[in-house]
C-alpha positions as CSV (number, residue, x, y, z in Angstrom):
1,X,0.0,0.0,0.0
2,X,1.2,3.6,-0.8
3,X,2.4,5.3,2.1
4,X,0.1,8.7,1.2
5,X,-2.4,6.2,1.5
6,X,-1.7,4.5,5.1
7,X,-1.2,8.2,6.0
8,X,-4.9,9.2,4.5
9,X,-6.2,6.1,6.8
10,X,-4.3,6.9,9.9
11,X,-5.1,10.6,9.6
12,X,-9.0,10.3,9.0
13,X,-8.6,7.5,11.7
14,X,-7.2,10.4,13.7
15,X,-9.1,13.4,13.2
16,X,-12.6,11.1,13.8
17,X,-11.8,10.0,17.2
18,X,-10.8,13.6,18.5
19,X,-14.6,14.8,17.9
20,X,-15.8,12.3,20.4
21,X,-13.7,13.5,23.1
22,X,-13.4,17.2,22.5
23,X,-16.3,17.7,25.0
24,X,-13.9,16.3,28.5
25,X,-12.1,19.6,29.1
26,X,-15.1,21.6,28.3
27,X,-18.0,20.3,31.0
28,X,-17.3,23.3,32.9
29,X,-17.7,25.8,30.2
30,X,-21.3,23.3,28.9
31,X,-22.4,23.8,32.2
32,X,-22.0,27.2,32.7
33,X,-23.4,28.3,29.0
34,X,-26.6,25.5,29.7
35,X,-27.1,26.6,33.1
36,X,-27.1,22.6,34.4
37,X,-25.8,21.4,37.4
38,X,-21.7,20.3,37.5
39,X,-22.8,17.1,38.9
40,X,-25.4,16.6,35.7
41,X,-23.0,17.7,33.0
42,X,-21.4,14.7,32.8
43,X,-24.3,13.3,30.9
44,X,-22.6,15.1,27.8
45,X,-19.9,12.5,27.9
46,X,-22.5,9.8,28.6
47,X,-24.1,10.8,25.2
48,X,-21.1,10.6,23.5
49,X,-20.4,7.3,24.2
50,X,-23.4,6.0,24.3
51,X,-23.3,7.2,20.6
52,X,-20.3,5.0,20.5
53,X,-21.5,2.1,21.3
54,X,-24.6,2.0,18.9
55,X,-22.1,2.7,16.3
56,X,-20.4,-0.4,17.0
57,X,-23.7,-2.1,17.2
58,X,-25.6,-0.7,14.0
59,X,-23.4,1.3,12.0
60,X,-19.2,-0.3,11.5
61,X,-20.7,-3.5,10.0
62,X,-22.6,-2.1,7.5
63,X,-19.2,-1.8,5.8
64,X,-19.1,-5.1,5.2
65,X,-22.6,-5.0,3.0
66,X,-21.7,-1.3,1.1
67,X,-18.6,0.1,-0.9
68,X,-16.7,1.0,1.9
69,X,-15.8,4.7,0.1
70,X,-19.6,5.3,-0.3
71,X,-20.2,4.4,3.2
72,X,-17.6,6.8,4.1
73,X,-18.5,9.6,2.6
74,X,-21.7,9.6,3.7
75,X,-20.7,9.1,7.3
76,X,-17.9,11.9,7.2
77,X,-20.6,14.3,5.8
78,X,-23.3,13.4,8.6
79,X,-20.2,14.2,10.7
80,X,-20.1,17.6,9.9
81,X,-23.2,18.7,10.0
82,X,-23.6,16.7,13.7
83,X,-20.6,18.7,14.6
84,X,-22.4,22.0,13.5
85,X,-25.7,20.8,15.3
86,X,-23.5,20.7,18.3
87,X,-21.6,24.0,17.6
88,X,-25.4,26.1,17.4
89,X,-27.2,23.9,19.9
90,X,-29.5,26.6,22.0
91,X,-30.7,24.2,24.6
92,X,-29.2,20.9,26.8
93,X,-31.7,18.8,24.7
94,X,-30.4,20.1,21.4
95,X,-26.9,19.4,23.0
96,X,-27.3,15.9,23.7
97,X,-28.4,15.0,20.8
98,X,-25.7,16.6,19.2
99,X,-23.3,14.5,21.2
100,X,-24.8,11.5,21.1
101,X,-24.9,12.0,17.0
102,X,-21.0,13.2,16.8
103,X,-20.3,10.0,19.4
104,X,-22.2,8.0,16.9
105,X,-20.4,9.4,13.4
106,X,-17.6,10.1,14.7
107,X,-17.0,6.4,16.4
108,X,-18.2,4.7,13.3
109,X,-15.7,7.1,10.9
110,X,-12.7,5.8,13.3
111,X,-13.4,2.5,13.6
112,X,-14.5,2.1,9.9
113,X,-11.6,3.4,8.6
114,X,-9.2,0.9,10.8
115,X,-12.0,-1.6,8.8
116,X,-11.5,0.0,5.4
117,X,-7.6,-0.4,6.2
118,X,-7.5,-3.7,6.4
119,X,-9.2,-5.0,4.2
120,X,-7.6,-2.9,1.5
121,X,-4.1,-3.7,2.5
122,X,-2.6,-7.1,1.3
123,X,-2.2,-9.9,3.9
124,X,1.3,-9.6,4.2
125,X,1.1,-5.8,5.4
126,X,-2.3,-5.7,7.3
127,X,-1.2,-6.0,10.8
128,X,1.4,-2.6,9.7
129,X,-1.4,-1.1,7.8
130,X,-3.4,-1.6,10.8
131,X,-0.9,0.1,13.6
132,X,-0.6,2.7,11.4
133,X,-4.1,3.6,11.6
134,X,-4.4,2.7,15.1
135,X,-1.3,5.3,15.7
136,X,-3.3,8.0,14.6
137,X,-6.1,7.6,16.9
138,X,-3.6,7.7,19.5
139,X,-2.4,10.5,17.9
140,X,-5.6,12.3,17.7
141,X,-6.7,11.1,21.4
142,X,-4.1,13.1,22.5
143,X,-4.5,16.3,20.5
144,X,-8.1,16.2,21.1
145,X,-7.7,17.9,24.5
146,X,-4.8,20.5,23.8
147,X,-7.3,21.2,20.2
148,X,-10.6,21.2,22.1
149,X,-8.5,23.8,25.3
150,X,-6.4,25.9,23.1
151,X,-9.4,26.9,20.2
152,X,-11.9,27.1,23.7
153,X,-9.7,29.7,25.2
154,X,-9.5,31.6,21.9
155,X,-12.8,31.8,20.2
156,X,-14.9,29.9,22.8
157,X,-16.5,25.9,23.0
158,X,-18.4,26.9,19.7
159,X,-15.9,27.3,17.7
160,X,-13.7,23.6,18.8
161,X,-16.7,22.4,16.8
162,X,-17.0,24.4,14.3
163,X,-13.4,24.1,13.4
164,X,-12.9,20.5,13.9
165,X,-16.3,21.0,10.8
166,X,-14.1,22.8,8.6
167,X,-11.0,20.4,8.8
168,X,-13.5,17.4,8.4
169,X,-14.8,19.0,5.3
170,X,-11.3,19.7,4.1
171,X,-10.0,16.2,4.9
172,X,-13.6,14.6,2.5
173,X,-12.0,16.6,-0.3
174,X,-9.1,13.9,-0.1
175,X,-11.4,11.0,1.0
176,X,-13.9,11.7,-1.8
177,X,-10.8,11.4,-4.7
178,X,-7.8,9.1,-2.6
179,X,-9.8,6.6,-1.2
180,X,-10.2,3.5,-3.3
181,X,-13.2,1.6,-4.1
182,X,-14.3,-1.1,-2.7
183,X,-17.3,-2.9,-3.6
184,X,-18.8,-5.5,-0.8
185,X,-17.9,-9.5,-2.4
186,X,-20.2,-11.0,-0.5
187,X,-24.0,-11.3,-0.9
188,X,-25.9,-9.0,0.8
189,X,-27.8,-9.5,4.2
190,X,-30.8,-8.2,5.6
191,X,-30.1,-5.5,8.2
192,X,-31.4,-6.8,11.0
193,X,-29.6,-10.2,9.8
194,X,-26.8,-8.5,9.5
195,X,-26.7,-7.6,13.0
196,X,-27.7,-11.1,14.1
197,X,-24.4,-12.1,12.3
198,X,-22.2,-9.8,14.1
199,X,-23.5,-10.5,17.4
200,X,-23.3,-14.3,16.1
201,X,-19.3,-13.8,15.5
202,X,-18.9,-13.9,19.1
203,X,-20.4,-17.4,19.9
204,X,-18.2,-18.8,16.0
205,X,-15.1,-16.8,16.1
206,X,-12.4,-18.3,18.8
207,X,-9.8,-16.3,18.0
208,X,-12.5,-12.6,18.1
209,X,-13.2,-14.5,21.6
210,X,-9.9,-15.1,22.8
211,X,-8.3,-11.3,21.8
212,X,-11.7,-9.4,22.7
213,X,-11.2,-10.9,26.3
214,X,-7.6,-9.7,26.6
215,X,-8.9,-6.4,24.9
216,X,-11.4,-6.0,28.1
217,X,-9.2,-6.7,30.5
218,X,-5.9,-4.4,28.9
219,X,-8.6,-1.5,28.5
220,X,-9.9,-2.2,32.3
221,X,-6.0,-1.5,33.2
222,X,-5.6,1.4,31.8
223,X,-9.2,3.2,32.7
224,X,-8.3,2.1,36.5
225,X,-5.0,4.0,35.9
226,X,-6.1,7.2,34.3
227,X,-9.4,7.4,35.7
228,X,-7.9,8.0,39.1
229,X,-4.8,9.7,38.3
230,X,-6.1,13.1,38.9
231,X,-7.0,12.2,42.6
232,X,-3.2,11.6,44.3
233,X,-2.0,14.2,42.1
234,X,-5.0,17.2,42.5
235,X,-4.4,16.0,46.7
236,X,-1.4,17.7,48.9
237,X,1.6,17.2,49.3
238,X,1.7,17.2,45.1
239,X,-1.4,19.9,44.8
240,X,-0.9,20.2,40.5
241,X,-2.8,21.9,38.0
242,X,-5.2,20.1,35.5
243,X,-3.4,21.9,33.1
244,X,-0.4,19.6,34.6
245,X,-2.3,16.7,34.9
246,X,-3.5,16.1,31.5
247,X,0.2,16.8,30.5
248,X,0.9,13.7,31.5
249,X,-1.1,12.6,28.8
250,X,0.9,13.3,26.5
251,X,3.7,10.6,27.1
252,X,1.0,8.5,25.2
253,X,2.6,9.6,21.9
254,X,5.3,6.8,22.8
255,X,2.9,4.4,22.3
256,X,1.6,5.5,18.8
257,X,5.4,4.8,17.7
258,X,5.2,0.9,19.5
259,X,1.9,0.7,17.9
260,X,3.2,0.8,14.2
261,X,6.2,-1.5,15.3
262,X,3.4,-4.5,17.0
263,X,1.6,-4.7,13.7
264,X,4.6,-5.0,11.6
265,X,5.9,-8.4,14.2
266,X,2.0,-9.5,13.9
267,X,2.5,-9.7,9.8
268,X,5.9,-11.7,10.8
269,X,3.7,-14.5,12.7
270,X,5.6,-12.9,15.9
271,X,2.2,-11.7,17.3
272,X,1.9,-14.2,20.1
273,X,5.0,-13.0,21.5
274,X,4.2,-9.5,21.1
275,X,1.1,-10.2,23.3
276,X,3.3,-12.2,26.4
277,X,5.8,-8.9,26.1
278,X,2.8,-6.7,25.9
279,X,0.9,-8.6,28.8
280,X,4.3,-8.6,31.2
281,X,4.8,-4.8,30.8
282,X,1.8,-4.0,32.0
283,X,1.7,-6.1,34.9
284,X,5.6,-4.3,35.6
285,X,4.4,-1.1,34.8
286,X,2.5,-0.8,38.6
287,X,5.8,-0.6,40.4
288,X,6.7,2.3,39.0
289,X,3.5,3.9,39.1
290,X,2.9,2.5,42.8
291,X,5.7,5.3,43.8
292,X,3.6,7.9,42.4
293,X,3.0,10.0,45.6
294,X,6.7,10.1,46.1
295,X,7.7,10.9,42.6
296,X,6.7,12.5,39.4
297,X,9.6,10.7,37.4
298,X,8.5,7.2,38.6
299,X,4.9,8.1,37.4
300,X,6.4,9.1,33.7
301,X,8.0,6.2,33.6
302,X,5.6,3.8,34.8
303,X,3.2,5.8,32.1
304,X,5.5,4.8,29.5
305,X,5.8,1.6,30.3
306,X,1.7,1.0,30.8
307,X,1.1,3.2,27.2
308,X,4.0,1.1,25.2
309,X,1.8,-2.4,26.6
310,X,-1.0,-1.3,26.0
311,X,-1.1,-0.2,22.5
312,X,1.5,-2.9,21.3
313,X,-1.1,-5.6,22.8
314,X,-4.0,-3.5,21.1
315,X,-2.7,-3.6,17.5
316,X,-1.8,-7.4,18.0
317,X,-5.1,-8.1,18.7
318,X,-6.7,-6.3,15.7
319,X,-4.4,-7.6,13.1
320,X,-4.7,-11.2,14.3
321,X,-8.6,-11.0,14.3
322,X,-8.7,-9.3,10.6
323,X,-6.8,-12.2,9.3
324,X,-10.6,-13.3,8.2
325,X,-12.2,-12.8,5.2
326,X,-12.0,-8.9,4.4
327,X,-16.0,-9.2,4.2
328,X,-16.3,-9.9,8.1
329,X,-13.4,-6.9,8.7
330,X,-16.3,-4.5,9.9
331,X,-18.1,-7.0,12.0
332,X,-15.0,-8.2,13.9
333,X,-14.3,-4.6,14.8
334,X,-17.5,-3.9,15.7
335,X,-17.6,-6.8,18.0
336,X,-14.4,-5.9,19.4
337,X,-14.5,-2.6,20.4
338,X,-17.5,-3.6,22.2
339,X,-15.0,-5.3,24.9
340,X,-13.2,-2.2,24.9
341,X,-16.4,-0.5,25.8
342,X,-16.9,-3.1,28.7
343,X,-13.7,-3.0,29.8
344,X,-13.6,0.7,30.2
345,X,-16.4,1.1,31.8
346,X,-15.8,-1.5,34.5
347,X,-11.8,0.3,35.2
348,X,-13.4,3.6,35.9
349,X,-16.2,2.2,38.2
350,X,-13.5,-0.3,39.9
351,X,-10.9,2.2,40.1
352,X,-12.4,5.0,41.9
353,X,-13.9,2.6,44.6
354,X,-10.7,1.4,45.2
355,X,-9.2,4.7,45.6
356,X,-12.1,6.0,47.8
357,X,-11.5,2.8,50.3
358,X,-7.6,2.4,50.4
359,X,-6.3,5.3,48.4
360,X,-3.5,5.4,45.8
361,X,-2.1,2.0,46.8
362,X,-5.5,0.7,46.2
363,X,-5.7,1.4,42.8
364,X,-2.6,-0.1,42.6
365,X,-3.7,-3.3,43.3
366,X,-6.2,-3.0,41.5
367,X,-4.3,-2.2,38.6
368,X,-1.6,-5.3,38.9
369,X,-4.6,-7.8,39.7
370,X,-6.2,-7.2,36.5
371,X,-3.2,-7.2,34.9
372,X,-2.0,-10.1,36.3
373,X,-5.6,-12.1,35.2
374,X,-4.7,-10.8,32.1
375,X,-1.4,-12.4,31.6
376,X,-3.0,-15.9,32.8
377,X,-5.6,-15.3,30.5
378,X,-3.4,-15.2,27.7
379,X,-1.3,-18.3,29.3
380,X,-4.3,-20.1,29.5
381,X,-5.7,-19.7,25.8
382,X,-2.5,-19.6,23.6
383,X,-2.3,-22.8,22.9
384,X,-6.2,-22.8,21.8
385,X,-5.6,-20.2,19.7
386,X,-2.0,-20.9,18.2
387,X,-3.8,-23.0,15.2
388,X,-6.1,-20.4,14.1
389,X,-3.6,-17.5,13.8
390,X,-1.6,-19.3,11.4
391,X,-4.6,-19.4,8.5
392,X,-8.1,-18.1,9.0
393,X,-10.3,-20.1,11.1
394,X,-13.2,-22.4,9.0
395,X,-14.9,-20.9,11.1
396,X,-14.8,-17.6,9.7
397,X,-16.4,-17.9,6.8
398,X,-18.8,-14.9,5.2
399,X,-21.7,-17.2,5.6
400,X,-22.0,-16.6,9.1
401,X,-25.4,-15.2,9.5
């Protein structure tokens, strides 16, 4: 594959997932400007991703019945004009909705476009093709906050969206003419058979089974980290900013680079591997991050360690469950990001119980437990799932239904 054309994917893979989390560093503003309640202005982010799970649900596996450019055109243009609704939205029920569409669009852009990726690239290259793309969400999860707090202290919320509107529009212009074609091969399906089917993938699909489980549990990790990261640091004796804070953020971009480097070792049959080092550094990474409260260099590092894991075990999951037919490509997504969703609901929930009944060290605990069912998990299934990474399961076969 051309690299202008990885770059177009990972990009547009990029500049989708920033829309759904512009709104974090904003709730303050949103409540002020809607008059609602701090503790009820949360439900913005609730819309968003509640918009991100029905577009795992009912929209990413329509790419597997459609042209997948056609599909995407259409989806980046409803993305704009969802990201205008929200930009002029007068009132908190205009404003949900507006979320819960951008969460919707722009969830089914990203994850569509990881789809369209792989199943354009040749077998050889798919699991590179893939951590490309996957580097530029983490790419654009990072730059979603300093976008969404640099434009907001400019021109006000409004205009984060109306911006991020223009550069959509700008970036279609290259999606309408770069993009290739590519027609569906397999018969069509019913909708709502379609949607049997994905659903059905988990019950057929070992391998979707084996790597979505390790998915939940890696994403549960890292949502008990950063969900309670701002608590020991916000507290005395360390008292930061959360300007400061989500600075710390931004040691993620190691991970994009790792990301890339995991889907080239999957395509070299090295992915099992990848996952054990993957799984081991995130159980280390909670010694470091255990001396938190004593030092802020033991935190970086233990962030580095955690992102690198993380992401590397992310992409080796996704390029060994889209070694299936490239028909199934948006389904299997689809059904996998709904572990993600799982999983990262569950680490926030966990993690600030823990912290609120045994502090820091709690969450620590937490953390390496997890982390430590993780890497049995793994022990415990890789020899089920040793056979099936070698060719495509029979099992995954387009007639699935």
């Amino acid at each position: 594959m051309p690299r202008k054309l990885v770059a177009l994917f990972a990009c547009t893979s990029g500049v989708s997932v920033a829309n759904v989390y512009f709104a974090q560093p904003l709730l303050d503003t949103l409540a002020v400007d809607f008059e609602v309640a701090p503790a009820a202005i949360g439900g913005v982010v609730t819309a968003t991703q509640a918009g991100s799970v029905l577009a795992l649900l009912l929209l990413v596996p329509l790419g597997d019945q459609h042209d997948r450019r056609r599909l995407a055109r259409l989806q980046l243009l409803g993305l704009v004009l969802a990201l205008c609704g929200v930009a002029m939205a007068r009132s908190t029920v205009g404003l949900m909705a507006g979320m819960l569409a951008v969460g919707l669009l722009g969830t089914a852009m990203t994850q569509g476009m990881i789809a369209y990726a792989a199943s354009t690239a040749a077998p050889r290259e798919r699991g590179r093709v893939v951590g490309a793309a996957q580097a530029g969400v983490v790419v654009g999860l990072l730059l979603a906050r300093v976008w969404s707090g640099s434009v907001s202290d400019l021109v006000g919320w409004r205009g984060v969206y109306l911006g991020s509107a223009a550069v959509m529009a700008a970036l279609g212009a290259l999606i309408w003419r770069q993009l290739p074609a590519q027609p569906p091969t397999a018969p069509r399906l019913p909708y709502l058979r379609l949607l049997k089917s994905t659903l059905g993938l988990l019950r057929t699909d070992r391998v979707l089974r084996t790597r979505g489980t390790l998915a939940l549990l890696m994403f549960a990790v890292f949502s008990i980290f950063w969900s309670a990261l701002a608590l020991p640091l916000t507290a005395p004796p360390l008292s930061l900013s959360h300007s400061a804070v989500g600075a710390f953020g931004l040691l993620g971009a190691v991970g994009a680079i790792f990301a890339g480097r995991a889907g080239r070792w999957a395509d070299q049959g090295r992915g099992q591997h990848t996952s054990a080092a993957a799984l081991v550094l995130l159980l280390l990474a909670w010694i470091p991050l255990s001396f938190t409260q004593s030092s802020l260099w033991w935190l970086a590092a233990g962030i580095l360690v955690l992102d690198v894991g993380s992401q590397a075990l992310h992409v080796t999951n996704q390029a060994m469950i889209l070694r299936g037919p490239a028909e199934l490509h948006g389904r299997l997504i689809g059904c996998y990001m709904l572990f993600y969703a799982v999983g990262s609901g569950a680490g926030a929930i966990a993690s600030t119980a823990a912290y609120a009944h045994a502090g820091w060290s709690g969450v620590c605990i937490l953390g390496a437990s997890v982390s430590a069912v993780a890497l049995a998990v793994w022990i415990a299934t890789s020899w089920a799932v040793a056979g099936p990474h070698q060719q495509p399961s029979k099992n995954r076969q387009p007639s699935v239904k």
